[in-house]
C-alpha positions as CSV (number, residue, x, y, z in Angstrom):
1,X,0.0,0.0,0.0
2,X,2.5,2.3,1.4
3,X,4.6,1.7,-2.4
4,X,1.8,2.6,-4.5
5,X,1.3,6.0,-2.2
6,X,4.4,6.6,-3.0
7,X,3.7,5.9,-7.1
8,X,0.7,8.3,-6.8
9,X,2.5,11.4,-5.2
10,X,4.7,11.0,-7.7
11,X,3.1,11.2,-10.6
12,X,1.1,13.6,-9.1
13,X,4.1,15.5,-8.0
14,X,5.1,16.0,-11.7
15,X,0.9,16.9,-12.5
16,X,1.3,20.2,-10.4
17,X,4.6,21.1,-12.7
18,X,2.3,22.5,-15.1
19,X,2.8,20.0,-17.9
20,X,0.2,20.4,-20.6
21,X,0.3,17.4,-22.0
22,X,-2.1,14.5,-22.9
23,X,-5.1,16.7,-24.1
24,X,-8.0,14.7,-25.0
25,X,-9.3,17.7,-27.2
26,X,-8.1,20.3,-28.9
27,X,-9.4,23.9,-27.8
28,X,-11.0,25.9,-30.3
29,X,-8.4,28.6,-30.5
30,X,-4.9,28.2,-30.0
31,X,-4.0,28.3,-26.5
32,X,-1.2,25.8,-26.4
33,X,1.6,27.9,-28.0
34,X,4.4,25.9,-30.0
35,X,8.1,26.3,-29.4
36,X,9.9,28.9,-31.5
37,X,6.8,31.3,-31.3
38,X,7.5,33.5,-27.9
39,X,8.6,36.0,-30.1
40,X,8.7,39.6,-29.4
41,X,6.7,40.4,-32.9
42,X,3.8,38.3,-30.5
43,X,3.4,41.1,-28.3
44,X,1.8,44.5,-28.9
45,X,1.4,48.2,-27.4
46,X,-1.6,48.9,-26.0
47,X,-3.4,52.2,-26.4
48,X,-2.3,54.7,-24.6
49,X,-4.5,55.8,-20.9
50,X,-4.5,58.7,-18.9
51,X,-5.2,56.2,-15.5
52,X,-2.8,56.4,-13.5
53,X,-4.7,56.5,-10.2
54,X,-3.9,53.4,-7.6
55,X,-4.9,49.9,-9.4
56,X,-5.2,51.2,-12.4
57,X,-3.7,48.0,-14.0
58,X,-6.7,46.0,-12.3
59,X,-9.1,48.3,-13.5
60,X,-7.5,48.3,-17.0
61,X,-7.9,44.5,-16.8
62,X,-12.0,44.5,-15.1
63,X,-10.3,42.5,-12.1
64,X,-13.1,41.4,-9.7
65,X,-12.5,41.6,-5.9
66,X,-12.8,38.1,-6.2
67,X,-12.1,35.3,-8.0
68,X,-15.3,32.8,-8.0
69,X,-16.1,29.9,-10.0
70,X,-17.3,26.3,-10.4
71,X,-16.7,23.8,-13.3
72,X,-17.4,20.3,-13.7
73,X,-17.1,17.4,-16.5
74,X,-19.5,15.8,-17.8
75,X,-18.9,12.5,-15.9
76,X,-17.9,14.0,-12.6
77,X,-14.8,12.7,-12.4
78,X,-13.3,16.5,-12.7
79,X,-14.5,19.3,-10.4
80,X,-13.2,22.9,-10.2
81,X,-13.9,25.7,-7.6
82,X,-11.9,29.2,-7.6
83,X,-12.7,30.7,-4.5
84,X,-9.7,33.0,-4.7
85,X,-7.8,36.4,-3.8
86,X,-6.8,38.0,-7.0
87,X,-3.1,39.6,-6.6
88,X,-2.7,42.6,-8.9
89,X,0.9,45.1,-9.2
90,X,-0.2,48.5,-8.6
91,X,1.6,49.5,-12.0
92,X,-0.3,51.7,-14.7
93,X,2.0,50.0,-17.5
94,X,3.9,46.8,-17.8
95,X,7.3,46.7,-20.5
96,X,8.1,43.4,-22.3
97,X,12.5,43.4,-21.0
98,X,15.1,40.9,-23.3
99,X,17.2,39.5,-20.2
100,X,20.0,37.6,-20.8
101,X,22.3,35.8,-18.3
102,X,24.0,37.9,-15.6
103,X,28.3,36.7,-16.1
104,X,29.4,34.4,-13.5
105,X,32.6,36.5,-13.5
106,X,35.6,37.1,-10.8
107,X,34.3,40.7,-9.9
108,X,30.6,38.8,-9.2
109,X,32.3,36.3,-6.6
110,X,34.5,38.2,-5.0
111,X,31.1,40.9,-4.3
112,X,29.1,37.2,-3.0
113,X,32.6,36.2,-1.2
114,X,32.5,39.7,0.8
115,X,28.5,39.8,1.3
116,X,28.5,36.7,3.5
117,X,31.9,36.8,4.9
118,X,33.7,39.7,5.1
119,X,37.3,39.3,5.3
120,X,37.7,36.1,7.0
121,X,39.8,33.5,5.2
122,X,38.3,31.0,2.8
123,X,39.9,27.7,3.2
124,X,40.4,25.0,0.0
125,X,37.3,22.8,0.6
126,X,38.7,19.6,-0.4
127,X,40.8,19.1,2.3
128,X,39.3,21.0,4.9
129,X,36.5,19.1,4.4
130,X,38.2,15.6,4.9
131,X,36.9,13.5,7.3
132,X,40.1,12.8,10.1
133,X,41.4,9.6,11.8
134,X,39.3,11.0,15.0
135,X,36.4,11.4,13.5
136,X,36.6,8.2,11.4
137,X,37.6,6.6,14.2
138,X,34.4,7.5,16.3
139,X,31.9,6.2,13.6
140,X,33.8,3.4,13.7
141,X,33.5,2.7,17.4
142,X,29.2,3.4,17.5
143,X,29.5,0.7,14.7
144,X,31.5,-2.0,16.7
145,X,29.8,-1.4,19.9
146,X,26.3,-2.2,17.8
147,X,28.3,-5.4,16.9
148,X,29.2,-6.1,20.5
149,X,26.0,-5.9,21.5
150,X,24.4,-8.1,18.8
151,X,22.8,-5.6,17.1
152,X,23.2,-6.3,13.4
153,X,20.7,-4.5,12.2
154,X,20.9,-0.8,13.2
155,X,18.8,1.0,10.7
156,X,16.0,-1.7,10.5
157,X,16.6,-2.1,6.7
158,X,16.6,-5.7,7.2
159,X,13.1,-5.6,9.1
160,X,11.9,-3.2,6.4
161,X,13.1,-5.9,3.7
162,X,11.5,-8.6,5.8
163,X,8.3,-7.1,5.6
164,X,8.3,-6.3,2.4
165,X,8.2,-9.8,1.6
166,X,11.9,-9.5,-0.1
167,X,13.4,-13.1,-0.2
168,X,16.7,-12.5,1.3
169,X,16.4,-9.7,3.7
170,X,19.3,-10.0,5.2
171,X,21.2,-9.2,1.7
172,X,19.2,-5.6,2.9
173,X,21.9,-4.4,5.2
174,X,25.7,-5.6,6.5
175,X,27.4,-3.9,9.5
176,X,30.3,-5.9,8.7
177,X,30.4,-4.8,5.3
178,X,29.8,-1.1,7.0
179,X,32.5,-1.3,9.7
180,X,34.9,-3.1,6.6
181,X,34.2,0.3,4.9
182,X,35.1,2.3,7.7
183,X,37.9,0.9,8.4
184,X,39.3,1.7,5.1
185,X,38.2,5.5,5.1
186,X,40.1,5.4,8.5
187,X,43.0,4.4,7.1
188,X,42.8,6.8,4.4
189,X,41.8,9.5,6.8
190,X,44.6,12.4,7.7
191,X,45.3,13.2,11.3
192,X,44.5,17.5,11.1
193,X,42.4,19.3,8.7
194,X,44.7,21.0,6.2
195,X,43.5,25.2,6.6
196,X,45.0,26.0,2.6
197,X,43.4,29.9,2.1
198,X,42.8,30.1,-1.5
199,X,40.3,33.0,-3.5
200,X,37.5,31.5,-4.6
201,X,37.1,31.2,-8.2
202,X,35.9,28.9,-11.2
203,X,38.9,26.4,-12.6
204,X,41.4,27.0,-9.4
205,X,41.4,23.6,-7.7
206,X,43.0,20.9,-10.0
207,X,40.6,17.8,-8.7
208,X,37.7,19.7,-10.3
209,X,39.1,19.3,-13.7
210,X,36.8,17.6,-15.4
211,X,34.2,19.5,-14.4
212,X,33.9,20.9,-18.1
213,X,31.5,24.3,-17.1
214,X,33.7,25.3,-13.6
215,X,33.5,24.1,-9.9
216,X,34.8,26.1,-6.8
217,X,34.4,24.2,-3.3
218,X,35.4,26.4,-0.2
219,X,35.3,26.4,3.3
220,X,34.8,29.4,5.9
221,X,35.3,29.6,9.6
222,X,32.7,32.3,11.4
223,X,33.0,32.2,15.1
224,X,31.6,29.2,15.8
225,X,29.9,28.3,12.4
226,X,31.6,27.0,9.6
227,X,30.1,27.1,6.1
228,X,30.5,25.5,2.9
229,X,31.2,27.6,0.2
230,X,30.3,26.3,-3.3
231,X,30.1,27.7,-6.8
232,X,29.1,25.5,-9.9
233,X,28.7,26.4,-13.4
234,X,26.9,23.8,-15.7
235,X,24.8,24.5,-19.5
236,X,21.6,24.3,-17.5
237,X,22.4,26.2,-14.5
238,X,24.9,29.1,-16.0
239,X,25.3,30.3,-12.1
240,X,24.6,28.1,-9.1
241,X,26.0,29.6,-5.5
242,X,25.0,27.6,-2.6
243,X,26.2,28.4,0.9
244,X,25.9,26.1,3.8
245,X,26.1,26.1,7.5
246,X,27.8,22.5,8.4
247,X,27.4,21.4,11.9
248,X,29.2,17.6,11.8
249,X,32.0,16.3,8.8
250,X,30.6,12.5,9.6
251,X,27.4,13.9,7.9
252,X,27.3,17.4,7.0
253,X,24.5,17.3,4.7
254,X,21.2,19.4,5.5
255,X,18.4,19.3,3.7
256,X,15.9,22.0,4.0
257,X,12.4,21.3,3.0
258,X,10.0,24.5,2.5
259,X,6.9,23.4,1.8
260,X,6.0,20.9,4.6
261,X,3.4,23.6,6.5
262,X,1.7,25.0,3.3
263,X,-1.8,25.5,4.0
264,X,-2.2,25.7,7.3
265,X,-1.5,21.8,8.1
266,X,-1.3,21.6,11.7
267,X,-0.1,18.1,11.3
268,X,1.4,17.6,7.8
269,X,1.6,13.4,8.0
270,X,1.4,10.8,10.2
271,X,5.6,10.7,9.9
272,X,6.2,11.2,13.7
273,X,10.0,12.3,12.8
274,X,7.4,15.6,11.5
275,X,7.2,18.5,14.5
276,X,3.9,19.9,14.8
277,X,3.8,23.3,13.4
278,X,4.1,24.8,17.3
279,X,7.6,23.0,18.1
280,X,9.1,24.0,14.4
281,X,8.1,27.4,15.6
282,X,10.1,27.2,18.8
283,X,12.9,25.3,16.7
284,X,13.5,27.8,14.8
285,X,13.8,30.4,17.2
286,X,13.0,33.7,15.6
287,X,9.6,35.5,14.0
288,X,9.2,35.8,9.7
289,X,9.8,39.0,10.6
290,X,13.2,39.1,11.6
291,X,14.4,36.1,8.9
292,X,14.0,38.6,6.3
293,X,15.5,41.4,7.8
294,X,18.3,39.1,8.5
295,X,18.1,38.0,4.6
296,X,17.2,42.1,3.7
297,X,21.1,42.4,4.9
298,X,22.6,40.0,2.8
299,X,20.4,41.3,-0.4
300,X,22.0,45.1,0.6
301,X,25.6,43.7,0.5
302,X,25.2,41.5,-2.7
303,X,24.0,45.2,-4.5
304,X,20.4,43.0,-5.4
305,X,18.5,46.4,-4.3
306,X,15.7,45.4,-7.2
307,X,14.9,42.1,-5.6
308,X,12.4,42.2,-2.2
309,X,11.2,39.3,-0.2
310,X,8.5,37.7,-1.5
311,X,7.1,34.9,0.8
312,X,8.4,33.4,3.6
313,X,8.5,29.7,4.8
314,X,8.2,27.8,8.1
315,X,11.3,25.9,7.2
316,X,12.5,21.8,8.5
317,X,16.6,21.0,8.1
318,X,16.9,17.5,7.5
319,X,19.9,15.3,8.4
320,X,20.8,13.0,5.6
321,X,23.1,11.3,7.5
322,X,25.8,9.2,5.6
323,X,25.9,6.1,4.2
324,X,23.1,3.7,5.6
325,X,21.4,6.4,8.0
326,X,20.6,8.5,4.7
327,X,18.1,6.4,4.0
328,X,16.7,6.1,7.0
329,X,13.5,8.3,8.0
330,X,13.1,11.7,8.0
331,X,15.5,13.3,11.1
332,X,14.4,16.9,11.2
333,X,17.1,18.3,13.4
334,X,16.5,22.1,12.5
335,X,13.8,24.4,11.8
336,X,14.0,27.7,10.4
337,X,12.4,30.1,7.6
338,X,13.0,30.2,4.2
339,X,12.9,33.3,2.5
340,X,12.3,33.8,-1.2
341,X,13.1,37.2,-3.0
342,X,12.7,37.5,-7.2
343,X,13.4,41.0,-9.0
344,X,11.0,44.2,-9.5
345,X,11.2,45.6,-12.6
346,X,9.5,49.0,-13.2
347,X,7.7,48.2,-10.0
348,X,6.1,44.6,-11.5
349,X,7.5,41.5,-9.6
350,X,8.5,38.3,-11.1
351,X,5.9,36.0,-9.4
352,X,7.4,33.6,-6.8
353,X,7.0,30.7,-8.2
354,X,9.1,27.4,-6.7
355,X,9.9,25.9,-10.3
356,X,13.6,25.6,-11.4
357,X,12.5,25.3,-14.8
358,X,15.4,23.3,-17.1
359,X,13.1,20.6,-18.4
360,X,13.5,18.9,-21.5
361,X,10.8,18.1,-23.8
362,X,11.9,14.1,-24.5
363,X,15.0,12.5,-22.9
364,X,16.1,12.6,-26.4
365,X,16.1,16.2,-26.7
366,X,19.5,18.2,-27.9
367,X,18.0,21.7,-27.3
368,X,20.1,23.5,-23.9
369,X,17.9,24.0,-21.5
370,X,18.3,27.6,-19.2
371,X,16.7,27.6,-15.3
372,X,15.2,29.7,-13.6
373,X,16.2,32.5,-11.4
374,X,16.1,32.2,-7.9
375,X,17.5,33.7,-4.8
376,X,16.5,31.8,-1.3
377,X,17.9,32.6,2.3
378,X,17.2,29.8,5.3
379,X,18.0,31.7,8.6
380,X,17.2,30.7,12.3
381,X,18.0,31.8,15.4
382,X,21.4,31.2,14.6
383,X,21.8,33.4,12.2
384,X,22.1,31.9,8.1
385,X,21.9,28.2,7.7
386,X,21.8,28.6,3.7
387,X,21.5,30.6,1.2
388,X,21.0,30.1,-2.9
389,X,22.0,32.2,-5.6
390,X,20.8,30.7,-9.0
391,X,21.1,31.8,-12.8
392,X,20.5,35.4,-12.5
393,X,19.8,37.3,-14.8
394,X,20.9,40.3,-17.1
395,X,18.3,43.0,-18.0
396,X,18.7,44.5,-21.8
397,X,16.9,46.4,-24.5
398,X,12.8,47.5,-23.7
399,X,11.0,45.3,-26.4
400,X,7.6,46.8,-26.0
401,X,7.0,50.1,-23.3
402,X,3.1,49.1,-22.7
403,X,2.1,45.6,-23.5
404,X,-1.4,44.8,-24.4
405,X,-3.3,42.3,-22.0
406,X,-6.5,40.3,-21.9
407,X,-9.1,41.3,-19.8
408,X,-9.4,38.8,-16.3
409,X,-12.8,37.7,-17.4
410,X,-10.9,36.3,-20.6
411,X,-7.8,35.2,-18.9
412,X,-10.4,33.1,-16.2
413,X,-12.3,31.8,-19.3
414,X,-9.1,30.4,-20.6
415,X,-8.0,28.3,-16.8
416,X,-11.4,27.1,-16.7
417,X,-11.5,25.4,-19.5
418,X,-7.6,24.6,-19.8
419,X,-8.0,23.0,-16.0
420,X,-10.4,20.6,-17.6
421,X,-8.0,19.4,-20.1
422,X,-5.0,20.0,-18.0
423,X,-6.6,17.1,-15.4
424,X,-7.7,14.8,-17.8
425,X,-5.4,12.2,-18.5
426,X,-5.6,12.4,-14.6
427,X,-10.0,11.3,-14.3
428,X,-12.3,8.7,-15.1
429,X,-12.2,6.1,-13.1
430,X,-9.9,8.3,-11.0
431,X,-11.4,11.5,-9.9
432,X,-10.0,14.7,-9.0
433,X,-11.2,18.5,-7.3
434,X,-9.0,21.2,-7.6
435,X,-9.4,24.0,-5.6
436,X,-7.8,27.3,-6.6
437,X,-7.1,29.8,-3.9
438,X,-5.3,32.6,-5.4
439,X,-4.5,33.8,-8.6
440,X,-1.8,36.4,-9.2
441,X,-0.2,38.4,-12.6
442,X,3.8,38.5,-12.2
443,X,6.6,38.7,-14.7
444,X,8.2,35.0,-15.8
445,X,11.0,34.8,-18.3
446,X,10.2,33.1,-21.5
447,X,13.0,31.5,-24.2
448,X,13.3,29.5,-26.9
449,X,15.8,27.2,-26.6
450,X,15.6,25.6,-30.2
451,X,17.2,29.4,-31.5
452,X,18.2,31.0,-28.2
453,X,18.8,29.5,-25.0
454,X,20.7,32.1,-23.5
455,X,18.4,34.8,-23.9
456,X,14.3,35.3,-23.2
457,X,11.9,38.0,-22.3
458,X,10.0,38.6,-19.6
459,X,6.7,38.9,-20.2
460,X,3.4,39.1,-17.5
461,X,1.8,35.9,-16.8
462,X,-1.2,34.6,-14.6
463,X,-0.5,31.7,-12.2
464,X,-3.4,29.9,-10.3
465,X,-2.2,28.8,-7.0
466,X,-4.5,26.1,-4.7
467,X,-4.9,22.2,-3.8
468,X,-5.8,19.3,-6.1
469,X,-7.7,16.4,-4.0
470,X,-7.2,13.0,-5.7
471,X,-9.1,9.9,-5.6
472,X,-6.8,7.1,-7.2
473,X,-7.9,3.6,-8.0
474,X,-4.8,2.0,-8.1
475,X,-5.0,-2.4,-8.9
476,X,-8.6,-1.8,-7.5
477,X,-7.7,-0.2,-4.4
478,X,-8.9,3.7,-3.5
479,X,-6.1,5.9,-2.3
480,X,-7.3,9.5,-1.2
481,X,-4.8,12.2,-1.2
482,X,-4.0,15.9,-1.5
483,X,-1.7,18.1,-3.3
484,X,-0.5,21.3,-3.2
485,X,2.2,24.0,-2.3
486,X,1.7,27.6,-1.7
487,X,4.7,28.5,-4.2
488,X,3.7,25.8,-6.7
489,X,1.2,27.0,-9.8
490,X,-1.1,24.9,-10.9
491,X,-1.6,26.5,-14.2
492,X,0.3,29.1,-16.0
493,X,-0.9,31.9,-18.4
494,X,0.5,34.3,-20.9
495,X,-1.8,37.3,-19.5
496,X,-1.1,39.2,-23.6
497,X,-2.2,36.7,-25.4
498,X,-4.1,33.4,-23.3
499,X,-1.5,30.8,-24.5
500,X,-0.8,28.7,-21.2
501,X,3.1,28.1,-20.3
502,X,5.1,25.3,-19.3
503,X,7.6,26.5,-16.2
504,X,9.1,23.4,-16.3
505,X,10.1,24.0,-19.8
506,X,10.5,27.9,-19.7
507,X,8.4,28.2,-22.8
């Protein structure tokens, strides 16, 4: 039972993505729009207005207070209900921008080097970062005192396999394999950390070679925090930055998960390794409030003064552990806020939207696919436990000063009956409600990758934002289930012209 759970969040996991795909009908205009078409030419002025009073844009576009509808299909299996807040930028005109990709250059990095730590020394992270005899060494003893006292199966992978039904469970798990593995890594193991200061930069360190695109790995030492320090350049991701708080070598990997307390769930799963909302609270130590001011000060000393926080999240740091205890159940250790910030342009936003974007089409696909930007901050009371940097970009030329949009009552036309199709491969015997609770105009970056994937447009799009609640017959058994993130859109929309957009795909 629990495996085919698993089967159904996934594949409804990659549902809320905002694939279009499997349409049982064809609409009777052409709202799907084919690659190679996002165009500038596609976009047009609209007529000039005096209104420049406070929401003009909404009154421009006849956007209700509300958002309110029900659909249904004709068998029942698909049921729609927008009961939503209707988010609106209080701008009389919105500009079509060409962006491009900020350069990953030296003057960049040193700027990110001295935002988040000053003038203390950055360490080589390969070494520093190696694991010594004394901490090999006490692994190694927490293993051979489970062996003394007869416990051989630590994790409970071997009970899990024996449950399962596998027929040799106990090829599940070896601690003598394990402590055989440790033992080696001891002996491999120096006695000191080597402290080698080097200046961060792409192609420096020799063992990241043949890492075609550029790798950095780093290590910092702030009072009593050290951080990891990494910067990665890749055909997908032309900048990734990632900084981490590391609190133990033996398994220094954190894992921050943002969207466990979307919607106001008190109790997000019966996973008792999950704190109540309360105790992640009281984890994390500080108010929403005072994460982004802390975040607000590391935006100020990057020079990002055209981004502003967006949303925040009540935040859970999982330990992956190393080795066997990675896969073991969730061990939320930390709790903190995650805090999301994309650009203003002209005073319109780039909608918040928790996509990365990159997708490819087929697995046989050549086109170069160009994510998402993306800045993210995790701070608790102990100041920043991460922080992300991703892809950003580079505004150029104005293509259009005033684009013309669809009115709401169009743009609502077009989810409604998009939803339906959207869903479909999805229903019947299977049925599924979706339940929109907000629905909010934004900037997102556009591209073609099969002529351009270094370059796009920003152009305004709508994004629905709610809950789908399945019912899933799965080898005749029901499985009931919801899903839904605050940052995740259930449907995206070109707001000039209807066509609805892939963000995984970026087009």
């Amino acid at each position: 039972m629990k495996q085919k759970q698993i089967l159904s969040l996934l594949l409804c996991g990659a549902l809320l993505s905002g694939l279009v795909t499997g349409c049982k009908k064809t609409p009777e205009k052409p709202i799907v729009r084919e690659k190679g078409t996002h165009s500038v030419a596609n976009y047009k002025e609209a007529d000039p207005t005096p209104e420049t009073s406070r929401n003009a844009l909404a009154k421009r576009l006849q956007v209700p207070e509300k958002y309110e509808a029900l659909a249904a299909g004709n068998d029942g299996s698909f049921e729609l209900t927008c009961d939503a807040d209707i988010v609106v930028p209080d701008a009389a005109e919105i500009p079509i921008y060409r962006v491009g990709q900020k350069p990953f250059d030296q003057e960049w990095i040193d700027q990110v080097t001295k935002a988040f730590f000053g003038d203390a020394p950055v360490y080589d992270g390969t070494a520093y970062f190696q694991m010594t005899k004394a901490e090999a060494l006490e692994k190694l003893n927490v293993l051979k005192a489970w062996q003394a006292e007869g416990n051989l199966d630590p994790y409970g992978w071997i009970a899990a396999a024996r449950e399962y039904g596998e027929e040799n469970p106990e090829e599940a798990y070896s601690l003598q394999d394990e402590i055989a593995s440790w033992e080696q890594r001891y002996q491999e193991c120096p006695e000191t950390n080597a402290k080698t200061e080097i200046t961060p930069a792409l192609g420096v360190q020799a063992e990241y070679d043949d890492f075609q695109e550029g790798y950095f790995s780093g290590a910092v030492e702030l009072g009593d925090a050290i951080y990891s320090y990494r910067l990665r350049e890749t055909t997908n991701c032309p900048m990734d930055i990632r900084i981490c708080r590391i609190d133990n070598k033996i398994s220094p990997q954190v894992d921050w998960v943002s969207f466990i307390y979307g919607y106001d769930v008190k109790k997000p799963s019966q996973d008792s390794s999950i704190p109540s909302r309360e105790k992640a609270k009281e984890m994390a130590g500080i108010t929403p409030e005072e994460a982004i001011e802390i975040a607000d000060g590391y935006m100020e000393k990057l020079g990002l003064s055209n981004f502003s926080a967006k949303s925040t999240s009540l935040s859970l740091g999982q330990d992956l552990g190393n080795g066997y205890e990675s896969l073991l159940e969730s061990n939320y250790t930390k709790a903190g806020y995650m805090v999301s910030y994309t650009r203003d342009v002209d005073g319109f936003p780039v909608t918040d939207e928790m996509d990365m974007g990159g997708g490819l089409e087929s697995m046989e696909s050549t086109l170069e696919p160009w994510c998402y930007e993306r800045i993210e901050f995790y701070v608790n009371k102990e100041g920043l436990q991460r922080a992300d940097i991703f892809n950003l970009y580079q505004l150029e030329e104005e293509q259009v000063s005033n684009v013309e949009l669809l009115s709401f009552p169009e743009i609502a036309g077009i989810f409604e009956e998009m939803s339906a199709i959207h869903f479909s491969d999805y229903t019947s015997p299977n049925s599924v409600k979706v339940n929109i609770s907000k629905a909010e105009l934004g900037y997102m970056r556009v591209y073609d990758p099969g002529t351009d994937s270094r370059h796009g447009l920003l152009v305004p799009v709508w994004d629905f934002f709610g809950t789908a609640d399945y019912h899933q017959v799965y080898d005749g058994e029901a499985n009931d289930y919801s899903i839904g993130y605050p940052r995740r859109s259930i449907l995206t929309i070109n707001a000039a012209d209807g066509t609805v957009i892939d963000r995984g795909l970026g087009y």
